[in-house]
matplotlib code that plots the C-alpha trace (Angstrom):
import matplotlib.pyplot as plt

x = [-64.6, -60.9, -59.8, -59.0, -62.8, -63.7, -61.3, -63.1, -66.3, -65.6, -64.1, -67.4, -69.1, -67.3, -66.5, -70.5, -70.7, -68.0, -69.5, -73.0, -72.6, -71.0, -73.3, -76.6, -77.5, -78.2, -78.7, -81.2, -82.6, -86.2, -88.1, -91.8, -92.7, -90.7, -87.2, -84.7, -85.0, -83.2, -82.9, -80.2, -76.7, -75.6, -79.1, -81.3, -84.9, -84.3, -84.5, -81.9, -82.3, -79.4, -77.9, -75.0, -72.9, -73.0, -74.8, -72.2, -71.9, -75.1, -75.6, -73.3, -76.0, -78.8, -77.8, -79.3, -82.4, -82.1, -82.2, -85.1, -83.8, -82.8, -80.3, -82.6, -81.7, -83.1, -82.1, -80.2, -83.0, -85.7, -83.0, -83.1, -86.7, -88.4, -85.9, -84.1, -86.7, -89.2, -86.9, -86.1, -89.9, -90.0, -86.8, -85.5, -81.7, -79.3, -76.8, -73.9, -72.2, -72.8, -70.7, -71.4, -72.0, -74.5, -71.5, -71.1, -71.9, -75.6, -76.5, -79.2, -80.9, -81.2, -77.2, -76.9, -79.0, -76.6, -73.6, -74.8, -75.7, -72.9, -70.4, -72.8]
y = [-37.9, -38.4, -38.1, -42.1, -42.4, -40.1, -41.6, -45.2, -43.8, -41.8, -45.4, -47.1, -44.9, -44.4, -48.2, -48.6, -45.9, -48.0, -51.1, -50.6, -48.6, -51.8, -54.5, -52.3, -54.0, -52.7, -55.0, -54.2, -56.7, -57.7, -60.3, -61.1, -57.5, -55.3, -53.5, -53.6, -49.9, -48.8, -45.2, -42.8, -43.3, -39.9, -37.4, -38.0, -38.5, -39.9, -43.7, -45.0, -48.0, -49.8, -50.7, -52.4, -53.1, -56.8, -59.8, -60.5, -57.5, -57.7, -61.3, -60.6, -58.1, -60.7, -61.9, -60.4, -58.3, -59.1, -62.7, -62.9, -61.0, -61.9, -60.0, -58.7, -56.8, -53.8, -53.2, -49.5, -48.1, -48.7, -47.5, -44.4, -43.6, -45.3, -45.5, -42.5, -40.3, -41.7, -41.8, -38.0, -37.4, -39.1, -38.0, -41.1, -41.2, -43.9, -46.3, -47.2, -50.5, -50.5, -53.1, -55.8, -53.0, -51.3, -48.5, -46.7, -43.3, -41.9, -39.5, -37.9, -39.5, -36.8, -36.9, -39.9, -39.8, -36.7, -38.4, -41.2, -39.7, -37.8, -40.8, -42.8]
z = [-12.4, -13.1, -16.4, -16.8, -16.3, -18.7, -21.2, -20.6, -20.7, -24.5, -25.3, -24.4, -26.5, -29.6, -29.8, -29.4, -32.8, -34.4, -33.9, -34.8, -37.9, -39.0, -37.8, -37.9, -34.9, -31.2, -28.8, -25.4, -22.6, -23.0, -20.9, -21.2, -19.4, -21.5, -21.9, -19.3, -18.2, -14.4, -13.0, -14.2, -12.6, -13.6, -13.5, -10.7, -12.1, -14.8, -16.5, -18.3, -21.5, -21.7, -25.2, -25.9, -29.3, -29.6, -28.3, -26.0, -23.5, -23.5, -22.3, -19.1, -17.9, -17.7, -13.7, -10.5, -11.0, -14.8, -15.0, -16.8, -19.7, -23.2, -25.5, -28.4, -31.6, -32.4, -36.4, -36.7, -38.8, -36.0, -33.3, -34.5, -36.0, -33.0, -30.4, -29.7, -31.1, -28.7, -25.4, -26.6, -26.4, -23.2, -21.5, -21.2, -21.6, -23.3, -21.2, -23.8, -23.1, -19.8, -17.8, -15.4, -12.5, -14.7, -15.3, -18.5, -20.8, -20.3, -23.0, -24.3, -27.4, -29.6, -28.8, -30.0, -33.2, -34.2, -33.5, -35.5, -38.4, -38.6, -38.6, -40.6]

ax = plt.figure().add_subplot(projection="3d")
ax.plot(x, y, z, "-o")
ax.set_aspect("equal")
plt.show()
């Protein structure tokens, strides 16, 4: 990966930090089945759920295979007691403002919940 990428990709995920510990609000795709979840772009075997830092990133994902899905807050508190300490559990990984070609950070949960508390 070039080092532009990896630039963009640390952007994605430090504005998502930024963003959130403001709001308190993480937003996912849920139809009537579920959570949006898709297969790992970066660690073969695994599934990705991808969260975004506002409603409107979000909304540009729901075309194609994910037409059927909504934008749906998660409050930051549930995030990370539920969430992230559940897809640790499960080894499910976290997609950070992914964009319309389902591109963006992958990281581990438990990753996540540290670098979260730390800024918080």
């Amino acid at each position: 990966m070039s080092s532009e990428s990896d630039i963009s990709l640390r952007d994605y995920y430090e504005d998502f930090i930024d963003e959130i510990l403001t709001t308190e609000i993480i937003w996912g795709l849920k139809n009537d089945d579920g959570w949006a979840v898709c297969a790992s772009n970066d660690f073969e075997g695994h599934e990705t759920i991808p969260f975004w830092s506002n409603e409107k990133d979000a909304q540009k994902l729901c075309v194609d295979e994910w037409q059927d899905y909504q934008p749906s807050p998660i409050p930051f508190d549930e995030f990370i007691d539920a969430w992230l300490h559940g897809m640790h559990e499960d080894e499910v990984l976290a997609g950070i403002n992914w964009d319309e070609d389902l591109v963006g950070p992958e990281i581990e949960p438990i990753m996540l919940i540290e670098d979260l508390l730390e800024e918080e």
